[in-house]
BADO-319976 format. One record per residue (C-alpha): x, y, z; residue in three letters. Coordinates in steps of 0.001 Angstrom, whole numbers, padded with zeros to 6 digits, always signed. Layout:
! BADO-319976
XYZALA/...
! end
This chain:
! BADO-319976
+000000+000000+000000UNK/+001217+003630-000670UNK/+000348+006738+001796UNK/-000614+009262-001221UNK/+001636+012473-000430UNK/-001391+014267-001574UNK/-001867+016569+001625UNK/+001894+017512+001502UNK/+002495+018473-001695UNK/-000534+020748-002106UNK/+000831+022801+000551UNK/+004196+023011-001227UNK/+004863+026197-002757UNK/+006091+024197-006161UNK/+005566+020962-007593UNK/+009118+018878-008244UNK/+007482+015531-009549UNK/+008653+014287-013103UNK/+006325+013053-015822UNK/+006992+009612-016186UNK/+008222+007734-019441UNK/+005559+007371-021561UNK/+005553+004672-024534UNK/+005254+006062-027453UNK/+003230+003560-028804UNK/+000456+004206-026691UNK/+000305+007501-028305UNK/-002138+008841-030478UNK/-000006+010296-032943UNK/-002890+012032-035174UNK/-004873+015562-034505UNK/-008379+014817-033933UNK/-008264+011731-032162UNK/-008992+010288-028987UNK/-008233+007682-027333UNK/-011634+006240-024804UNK/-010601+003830-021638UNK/-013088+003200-019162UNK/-013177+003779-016151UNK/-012887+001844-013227UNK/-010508-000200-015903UNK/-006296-000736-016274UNK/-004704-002040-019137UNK/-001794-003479-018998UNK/+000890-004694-022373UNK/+003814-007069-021925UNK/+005768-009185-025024UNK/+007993-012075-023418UNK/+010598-010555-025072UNK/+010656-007020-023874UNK/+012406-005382-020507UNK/+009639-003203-020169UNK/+005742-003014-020018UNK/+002920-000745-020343UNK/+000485+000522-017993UNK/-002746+002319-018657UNK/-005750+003993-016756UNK/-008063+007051-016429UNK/-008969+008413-013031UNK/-011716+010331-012827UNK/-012381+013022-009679UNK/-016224+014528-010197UNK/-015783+016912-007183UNK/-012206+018128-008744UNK/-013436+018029-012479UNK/-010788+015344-013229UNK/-010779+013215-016033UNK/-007440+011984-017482UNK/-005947+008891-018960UNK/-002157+008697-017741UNK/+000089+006082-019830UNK/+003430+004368-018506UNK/+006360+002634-019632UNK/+007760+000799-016438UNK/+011126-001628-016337UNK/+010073-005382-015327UNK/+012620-005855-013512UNK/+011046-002549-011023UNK/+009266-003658-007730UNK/+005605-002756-006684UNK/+006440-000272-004364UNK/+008607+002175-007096UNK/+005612+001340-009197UNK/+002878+002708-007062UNK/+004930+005841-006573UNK/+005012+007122-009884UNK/+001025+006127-010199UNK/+000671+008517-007229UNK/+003584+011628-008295UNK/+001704+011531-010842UNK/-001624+011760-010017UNK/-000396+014200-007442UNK/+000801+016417-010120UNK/-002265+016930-011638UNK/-004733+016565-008692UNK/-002496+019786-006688UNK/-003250+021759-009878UNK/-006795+021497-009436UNK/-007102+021952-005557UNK/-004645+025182-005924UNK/-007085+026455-009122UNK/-009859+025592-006252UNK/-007958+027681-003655UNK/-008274+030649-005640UNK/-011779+030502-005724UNK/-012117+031266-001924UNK/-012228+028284-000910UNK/-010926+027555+003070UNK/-008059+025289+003895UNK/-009716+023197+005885UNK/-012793+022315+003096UNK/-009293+021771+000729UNK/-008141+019087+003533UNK/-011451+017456+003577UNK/-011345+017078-000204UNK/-007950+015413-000006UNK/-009313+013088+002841UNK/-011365+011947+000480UNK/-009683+011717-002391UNK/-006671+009665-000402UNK/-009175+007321+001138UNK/-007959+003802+000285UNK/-004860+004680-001306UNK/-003164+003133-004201UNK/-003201-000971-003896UNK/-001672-003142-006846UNK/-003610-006661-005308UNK/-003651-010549-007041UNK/-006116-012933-006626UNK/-008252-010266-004067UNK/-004854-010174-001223UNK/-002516-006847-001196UNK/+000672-007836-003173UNK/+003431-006756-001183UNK/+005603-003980-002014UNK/+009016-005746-002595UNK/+007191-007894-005295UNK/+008735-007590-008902UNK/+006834-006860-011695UNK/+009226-009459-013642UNK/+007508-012668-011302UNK/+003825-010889-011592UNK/+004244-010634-015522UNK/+005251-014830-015098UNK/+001114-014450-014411UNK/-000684-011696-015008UNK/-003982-012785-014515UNK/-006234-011684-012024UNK/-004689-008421-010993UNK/-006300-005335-010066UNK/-005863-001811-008406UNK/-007373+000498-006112UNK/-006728+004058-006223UNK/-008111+006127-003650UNK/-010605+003961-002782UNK/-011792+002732-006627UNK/-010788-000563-007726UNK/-010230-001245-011191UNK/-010095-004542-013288UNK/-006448-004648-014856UNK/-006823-006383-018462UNK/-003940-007983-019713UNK/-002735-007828-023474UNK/-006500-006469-023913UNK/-006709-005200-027742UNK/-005352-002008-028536UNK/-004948+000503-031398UNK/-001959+002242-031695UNK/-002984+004159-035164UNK/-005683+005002-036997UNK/-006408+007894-039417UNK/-008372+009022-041935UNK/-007626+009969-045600UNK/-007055+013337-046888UNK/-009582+013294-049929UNK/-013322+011458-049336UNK/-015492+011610-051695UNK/-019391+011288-052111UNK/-019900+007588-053569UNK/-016561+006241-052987UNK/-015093+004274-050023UNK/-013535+005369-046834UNK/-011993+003011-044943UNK/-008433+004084-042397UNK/-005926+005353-044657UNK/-003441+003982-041520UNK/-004679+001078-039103UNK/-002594-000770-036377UNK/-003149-002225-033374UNK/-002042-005340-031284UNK/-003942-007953-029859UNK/-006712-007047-031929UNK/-008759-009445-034875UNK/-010476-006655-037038UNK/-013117-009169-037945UNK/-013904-009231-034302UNK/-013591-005552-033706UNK/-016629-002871-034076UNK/-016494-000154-036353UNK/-018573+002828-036344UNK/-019082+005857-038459UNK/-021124+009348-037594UNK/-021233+012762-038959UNK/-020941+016061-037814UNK/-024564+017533-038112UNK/-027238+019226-037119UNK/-030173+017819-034832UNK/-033105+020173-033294UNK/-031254+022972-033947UNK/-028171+021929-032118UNK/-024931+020181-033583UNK/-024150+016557-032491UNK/-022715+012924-034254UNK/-025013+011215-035984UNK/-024376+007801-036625UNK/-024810+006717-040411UNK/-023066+003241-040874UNK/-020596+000969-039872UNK/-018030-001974-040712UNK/-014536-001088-041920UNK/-015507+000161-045000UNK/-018098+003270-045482UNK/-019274+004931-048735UNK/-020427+008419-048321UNK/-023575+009855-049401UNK/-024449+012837-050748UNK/-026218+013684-047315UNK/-022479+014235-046098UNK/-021279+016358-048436UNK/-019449+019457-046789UNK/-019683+017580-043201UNK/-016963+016009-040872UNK/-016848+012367-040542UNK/-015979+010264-037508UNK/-014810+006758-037179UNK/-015297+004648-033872UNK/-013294+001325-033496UNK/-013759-000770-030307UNK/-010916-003083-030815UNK/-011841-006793-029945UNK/-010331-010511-029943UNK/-011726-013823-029471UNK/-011486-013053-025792UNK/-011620-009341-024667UNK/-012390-005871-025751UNK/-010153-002875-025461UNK/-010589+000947-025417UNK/-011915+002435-027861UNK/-010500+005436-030298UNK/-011924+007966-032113UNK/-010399+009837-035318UNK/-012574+013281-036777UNK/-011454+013918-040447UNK/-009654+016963-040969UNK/-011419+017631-044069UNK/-014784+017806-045512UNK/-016749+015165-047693UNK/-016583+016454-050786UNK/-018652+015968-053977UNK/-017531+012715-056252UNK/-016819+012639-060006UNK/-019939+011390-060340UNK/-020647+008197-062246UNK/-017139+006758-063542UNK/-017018+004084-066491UNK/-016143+001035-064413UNK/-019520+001312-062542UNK/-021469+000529-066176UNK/-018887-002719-065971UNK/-019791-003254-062359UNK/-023324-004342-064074UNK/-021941-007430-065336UNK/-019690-008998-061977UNK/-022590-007840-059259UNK/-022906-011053-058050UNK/-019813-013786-056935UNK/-018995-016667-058650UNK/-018745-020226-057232UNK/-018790-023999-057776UNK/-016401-024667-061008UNK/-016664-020897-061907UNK/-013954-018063-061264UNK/-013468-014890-061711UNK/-009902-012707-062382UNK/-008872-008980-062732UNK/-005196-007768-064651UNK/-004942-004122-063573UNK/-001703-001849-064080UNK/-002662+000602-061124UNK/-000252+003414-062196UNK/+002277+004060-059374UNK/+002617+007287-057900UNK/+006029+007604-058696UNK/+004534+007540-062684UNK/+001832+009953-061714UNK/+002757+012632-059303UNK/+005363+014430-060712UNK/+005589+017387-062454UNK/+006880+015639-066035UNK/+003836+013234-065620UNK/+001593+016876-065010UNK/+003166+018399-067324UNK/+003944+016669-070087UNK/+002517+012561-069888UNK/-000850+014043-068534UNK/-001369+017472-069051UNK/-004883+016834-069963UNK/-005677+015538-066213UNK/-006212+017882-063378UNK/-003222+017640-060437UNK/-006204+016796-058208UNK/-006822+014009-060276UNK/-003426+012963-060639UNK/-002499+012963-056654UNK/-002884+009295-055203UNK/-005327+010458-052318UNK/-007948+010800-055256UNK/-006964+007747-057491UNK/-006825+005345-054597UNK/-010424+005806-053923UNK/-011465+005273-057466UNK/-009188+002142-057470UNK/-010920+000337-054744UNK/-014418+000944-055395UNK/-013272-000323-059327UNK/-011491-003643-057764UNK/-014363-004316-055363UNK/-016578-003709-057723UNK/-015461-006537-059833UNK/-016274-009151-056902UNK/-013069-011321-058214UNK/-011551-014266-056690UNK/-008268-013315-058049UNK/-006406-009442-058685UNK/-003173-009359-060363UNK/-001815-006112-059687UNK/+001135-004120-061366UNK/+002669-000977-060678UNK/+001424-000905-056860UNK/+002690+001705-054378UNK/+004092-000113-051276UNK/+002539+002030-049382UNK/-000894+001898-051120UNK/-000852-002146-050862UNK/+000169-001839-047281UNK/-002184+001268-046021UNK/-004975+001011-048054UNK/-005370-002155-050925UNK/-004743-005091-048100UNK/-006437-003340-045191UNK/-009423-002370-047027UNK/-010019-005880-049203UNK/-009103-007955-046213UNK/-012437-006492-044787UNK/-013851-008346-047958UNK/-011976-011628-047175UNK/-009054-011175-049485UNK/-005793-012116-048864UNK/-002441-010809-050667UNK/+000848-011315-051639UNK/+002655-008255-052614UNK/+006865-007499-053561UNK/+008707-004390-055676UNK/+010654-004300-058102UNK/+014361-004477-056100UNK/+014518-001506-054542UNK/+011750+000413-056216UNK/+008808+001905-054555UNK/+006398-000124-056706UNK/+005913-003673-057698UNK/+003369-006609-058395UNK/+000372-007721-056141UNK/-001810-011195-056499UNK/-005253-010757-054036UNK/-006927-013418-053500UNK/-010682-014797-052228UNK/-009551-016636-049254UNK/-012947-017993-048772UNK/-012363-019651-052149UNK/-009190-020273-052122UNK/-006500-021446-050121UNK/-002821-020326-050799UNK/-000208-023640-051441UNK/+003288-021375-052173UNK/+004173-018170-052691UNK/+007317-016997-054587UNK/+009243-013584-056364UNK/+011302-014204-058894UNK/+013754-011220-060227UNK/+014869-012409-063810UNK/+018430-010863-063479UNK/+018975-012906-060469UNK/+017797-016416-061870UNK/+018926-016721-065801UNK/+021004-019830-064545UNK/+018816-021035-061883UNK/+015412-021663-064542UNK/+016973-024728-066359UNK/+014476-024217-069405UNK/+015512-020548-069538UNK/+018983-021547-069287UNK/+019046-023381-072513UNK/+018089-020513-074366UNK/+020289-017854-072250UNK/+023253-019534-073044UNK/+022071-019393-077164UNK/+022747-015863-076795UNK/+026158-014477-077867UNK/+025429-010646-077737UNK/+027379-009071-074880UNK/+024838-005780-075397UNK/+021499-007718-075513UNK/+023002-009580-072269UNK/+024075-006775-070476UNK/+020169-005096-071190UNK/+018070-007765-070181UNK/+020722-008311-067033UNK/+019966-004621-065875UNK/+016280-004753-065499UNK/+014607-005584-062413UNK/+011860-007150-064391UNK/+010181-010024-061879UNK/+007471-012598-062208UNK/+004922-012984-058960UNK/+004096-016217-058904UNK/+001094-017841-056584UNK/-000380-021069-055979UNK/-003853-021528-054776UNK/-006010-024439-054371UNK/-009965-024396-054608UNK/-011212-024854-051282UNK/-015123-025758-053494UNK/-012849-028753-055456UNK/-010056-029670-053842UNK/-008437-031594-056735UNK/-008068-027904-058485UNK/-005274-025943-058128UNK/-003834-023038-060214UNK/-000134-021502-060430UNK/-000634-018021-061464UNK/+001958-015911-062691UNK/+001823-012310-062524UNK/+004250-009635-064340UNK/+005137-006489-065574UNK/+007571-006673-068627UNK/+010023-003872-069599UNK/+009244-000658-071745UNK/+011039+000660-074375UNK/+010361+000884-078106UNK/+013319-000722-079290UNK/+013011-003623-076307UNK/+011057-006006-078180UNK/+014087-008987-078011UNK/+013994-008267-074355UNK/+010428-008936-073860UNK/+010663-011810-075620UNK/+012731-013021-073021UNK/+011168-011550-070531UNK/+007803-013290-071510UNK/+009480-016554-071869UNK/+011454-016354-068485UNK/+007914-015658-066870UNK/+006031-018645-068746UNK/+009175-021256-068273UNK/+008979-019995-064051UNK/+005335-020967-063871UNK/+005744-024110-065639UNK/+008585-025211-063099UNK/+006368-024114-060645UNK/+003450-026107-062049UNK/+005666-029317-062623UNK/+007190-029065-058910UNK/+003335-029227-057545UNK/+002296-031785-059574UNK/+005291-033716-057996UNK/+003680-032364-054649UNK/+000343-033158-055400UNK/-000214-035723-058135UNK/-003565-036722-057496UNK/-004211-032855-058354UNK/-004811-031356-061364UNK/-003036-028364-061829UNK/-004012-025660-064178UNK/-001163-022404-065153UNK/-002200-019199-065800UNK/+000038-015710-066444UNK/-001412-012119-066582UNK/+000253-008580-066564UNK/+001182-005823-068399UNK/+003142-007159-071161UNK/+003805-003930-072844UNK/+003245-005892-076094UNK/+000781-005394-078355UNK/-001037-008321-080354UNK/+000708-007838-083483UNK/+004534-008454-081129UNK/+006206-011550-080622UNK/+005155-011979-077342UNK/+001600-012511-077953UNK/+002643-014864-081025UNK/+005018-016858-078683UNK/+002098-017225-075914UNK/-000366-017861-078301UNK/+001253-019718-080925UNK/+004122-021482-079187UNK/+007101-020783-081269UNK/+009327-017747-081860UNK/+011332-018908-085068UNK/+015389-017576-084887UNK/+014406-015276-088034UNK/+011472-013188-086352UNK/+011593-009302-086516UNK/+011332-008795-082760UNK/+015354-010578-082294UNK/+016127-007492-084770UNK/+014487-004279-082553UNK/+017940-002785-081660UNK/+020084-003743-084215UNK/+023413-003341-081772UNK/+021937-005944-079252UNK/+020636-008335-082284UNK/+019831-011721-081384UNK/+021111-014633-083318UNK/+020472-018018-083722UNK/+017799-018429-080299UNK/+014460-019749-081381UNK/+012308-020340-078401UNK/+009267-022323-078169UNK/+006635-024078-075461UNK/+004076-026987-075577UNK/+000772-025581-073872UNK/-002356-024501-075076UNK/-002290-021069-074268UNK/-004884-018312-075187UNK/-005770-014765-074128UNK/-009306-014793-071548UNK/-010094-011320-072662UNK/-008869-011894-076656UNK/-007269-008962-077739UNK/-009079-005648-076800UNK/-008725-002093-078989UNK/-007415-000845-076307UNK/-006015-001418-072699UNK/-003929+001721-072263UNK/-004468+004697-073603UNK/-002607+008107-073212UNK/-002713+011059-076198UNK/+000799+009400-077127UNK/+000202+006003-077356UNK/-003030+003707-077297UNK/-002948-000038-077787UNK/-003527-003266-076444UNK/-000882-004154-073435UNK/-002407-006317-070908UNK/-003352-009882-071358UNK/-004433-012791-068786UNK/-003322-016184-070722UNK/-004697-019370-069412UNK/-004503-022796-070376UNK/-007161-023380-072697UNK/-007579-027185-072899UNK/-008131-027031-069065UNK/-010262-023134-068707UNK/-012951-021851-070349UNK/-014047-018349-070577UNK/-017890-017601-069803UNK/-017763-014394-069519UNK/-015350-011018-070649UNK/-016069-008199-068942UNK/-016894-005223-071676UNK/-014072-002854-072159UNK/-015354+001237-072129UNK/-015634+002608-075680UNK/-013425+004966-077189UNK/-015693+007652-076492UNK/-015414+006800-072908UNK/-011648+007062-072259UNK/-010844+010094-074563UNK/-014120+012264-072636UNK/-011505+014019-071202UNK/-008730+013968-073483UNK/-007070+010683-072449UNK/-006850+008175-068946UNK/-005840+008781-066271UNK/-008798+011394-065740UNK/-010913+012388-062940UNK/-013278+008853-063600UNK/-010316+006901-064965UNK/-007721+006248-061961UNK/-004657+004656-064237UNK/-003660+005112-067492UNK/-004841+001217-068165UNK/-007458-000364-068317UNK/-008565-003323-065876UNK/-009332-006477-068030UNK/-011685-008852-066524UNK/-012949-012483-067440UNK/-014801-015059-066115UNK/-013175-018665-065946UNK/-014507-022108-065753UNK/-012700-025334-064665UNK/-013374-027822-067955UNK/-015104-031349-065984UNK/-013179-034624-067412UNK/
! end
């Protein structure tokens, strides 16, 4: 037990305590939030493999107008006693403040005594199992088991929960728009299962003539009506597990709901993937996101996209177009290219894994941006996961090998050797028929007019890496059958060698594409492959279009004596993408085009 020094330092001329260390974890980092513990309630945080823990609680004082949360970061190896004297320096420091405020207000010294009296009745008490733990005790032996402790200070117990959920972030995007999601741009938090956890949204509005929250949905994800245009919105999470509940924390937006676009193209394509597939049937999405390393810049405002508005460029807007577009499409399976690390990690996991998706994301080597597979995980259950960077494995992909070793230009070596050109490459079974599993490849080849030889490579290298892939699982699993497919931005039109290779598996040694840079010429390589290959979406006019350039780039290939198509999803018309000029635009988030098909497992 520890006397509170309550009565002594009030009638102190100055206050010496110290503030104590405070974690920052158990900070709320983020203007306009707050942070709501109960009261009468402790929380206390301890990993095995830390020296120090965290300690959390609000006191409340009615008759002093006290309400304050106070947050420590203790050492383990610290006994009770030190521990119950910073609880009570500082509660002291902030308890003298109000009785000397109090003072002021003509209040006598001896009505000041009586309200210390009773705020110092009972104490501070750390107890276990309902007995007083004694004062010499180390934290280090009551962390061994935590369980059943509690506290009373000044005479008001309080239930300590231990590893209780707990947010430590959570904020809300810049831009939020009318008709398009809002979900936390940043969300983390430990001990917490967000499917478990409460979510609650309100806005800033007026009731009876006075202004007050009004609560208009919930769930992780919210779309905003037109109701809250020009209002503040505020999200509520009450972070939960299997077992216990936690605080909860607020966030206010620091800006307005603003008006949408209004009706974008992909909505008119949302009409034909409203519902989800199932049984034998499948749906996938190819989608070069344009990375905002691509976008936001001023050579991209100025001179790739002059045509868009900045606003329109900035990745606060295109983000929200992108995920109402992907979940839109109710896929099973997303391959992704050109995805912001910090986009997959803030916003594309977090705000599909509310939608039971799973992901597998990697850049480029060191780049900012890279490739991203997302997956129905209710559908499908992920086998092996693996990133291949081409430069790194031309010796290491045996079929590759053979034709790497063909090639006798130091120039055309040295090209394809400095690209950080990868395949993503994921294996999923169907959780509806088991005996069905697919290796899907997912890539992003090089750019450059005179690359065409290197994409031919490129293409190959990706194909040959699934089919090792595919041949190691069939090892694995050969009462399986095991389907391949490869999607991506291939940077290739239909009229290239890469879609002839695919497609028609042969390159001969004489096509034009070994000839695109006459210095890195490539002699005497044919290549060639033995599967059925064909393009789910055929080839479209056009799945990127810019005022520069307009084409057919992206392609999901499939096996086609295993898969058949049942549905394409309709492309926008021409009309559509060059409204405003070209894509990106303010209803077109990327300069591509998502393709999107329908895909059925063929019964033998």
């Amino acid at each position: 037990m520890i006397k509170s020094v309550l009565l002594q330092s009030w009638k102190k001329s100055s206050i010496t305590s110290l503030f104590p260390h405070i974690n920052q974890n158990f900070l709320v980092r983020y203007k306009n939030t707050k942070l709501i513990t109960k009261m009468n309630e402790a929380f206390l945080h301890h990993s095995d493999d830390q020296e120090t823990f965290d300690f959390t609680f609000r006191y409340t004082n009615q008759e002093l107008k006290v309400d304050r949360q106070f947050n420590l970061s203790r050492q383990k190896s610290e006994n009770v006693e030190s521990f119950l004297r910073r609880v009570d320096t500082n509660l002291n420091k902030i308890l003298v403040k109000k009785i000397k405020k109090r003072m002021k207000k003509n209040s006598t010294e001896e009505k000041m005594e009586k309200t210390i009296d009773n705020v110092e009745s009972g104490n501070i008490v750390l107890m276990k199992d309902d007995s007083i733990v004694e004062l010499n005790e180390s934290w280090e032996k009551l962390l061994d088991n935590p369980s059943q402790l509690s506290m009373i200070i000044f005479g008001v117990p309080y239930n300590i929960k231990f590893n209780a959920p707990w947010v430590l972030r959570m904020k809300l995007p810049k831009s939020i728009l009318a008709g398009f999601p809002i979900y936390p741009s940043e969300f983390e938090s430990l001990f917490t299962d967000k499917s478990k956890s409460e979510f609650n949204w309100y806005r800033y509005d007026m009731i009876n003539n006075k202004r007050s929250w009004i609560r208009i949905g919930e769930g992780y994800i919210y779309i905003p009506s037109n109701e809250d245009i020009g209002k503040i919105i505020k999200l509520e999470c009450v972070p939960r597990n299997y077992q216990h509940e936690g605080p909860s924390i607020e966030i206010e937006s620091e800006y307005h709901v603003e008006a949408g676009p209004g009706t974008c193209p992909f909505e008119s394509r949302h009409l034909f993937t409203q519902t989800k597939l199932s049984g034998n049937d499948f749906r996938v999405t190819s989608y070069n996101i344009l990375a905002n390393i691509y976008a936001d810049s001023d050579y991209s405002r100025g001179v790739l996209f002059p045509y868009c508005p900045p606003y329109a460029l900035a990745i606060d807007y295109r983000k929200l177009l992108i995920i109402k577009e992907l979940i839109g499409y109710n896929s099973d399976i997303i391959c992704l290219q050109e995805v912001d690390k910090k986009i997959y990690e803030n916003d594309m996991k977090p705000a599909l894994s509310s939608l039971n998706y799973d992901g597998i994301f990697n850049t480029k080597g060191e780049m900012s941006e890279g490739l991203a597979i997302l997956y129905n995980k209710i559908r499908f259950e992920l086998l092996d996961t693996k990133i291949e960077m081409m430069k790194e494995n031309v010796n290491s992909n045996e079929i590759f090998k053979n034709v790497w070793e063909k090639i006798t230009n130091e120039d055309a070596r040295n090209r394809f050797l400095n690209r950080n050109t990868s395949v993503l490459i994921v294996t999923l079974r169907s959780l509806e028929n088991p005996k069905e599993i697919l290796v899907i490849g997912n890539t992003h080849l090089y750019f450059h007019p005179d690359a065409d030889h290197i994409r031919l490579l490129q293409a190959y290298y990706a194909l040959t890496a699934c089919q090792n892939t595919a041949a190691k699982i069939r090892e694995k699993h050969p009462e399986h059958n095991v389907t391949l497919m490869l999607c991506g931005d291939f940077n290739s039109t239909p009229v290239d060698g890469v879609y002839e290779l695919l497609t028609k598996k042969r390159i001969p040694e004489d096509h034009k594409d070994w000839n695109s840079n006459q210095s890195e010429k490539v002699d005497g390589v044919s290549l060639v492959h033995d599967l059925s290959i064909a393009s789910a979406c055929g080839t479209p006019e056009y799945t990127n279009f810019t005022v520069e350039f307009a084409d057919c780039l992206d392609y999901i290939y499939y096996e086609s004596d295993k898969l058949n198509v049942t549905q394409v999803v309709p492309m926008p018309s021409k009309d559509e993408l060059s409204l405003h000029g070209a894509i990106p635009s303010v209803v077109f988030p990327s300069d591509h085009i998502a393709i999107c098909a329908d895909m059925k497992w063929i019964c033998k």
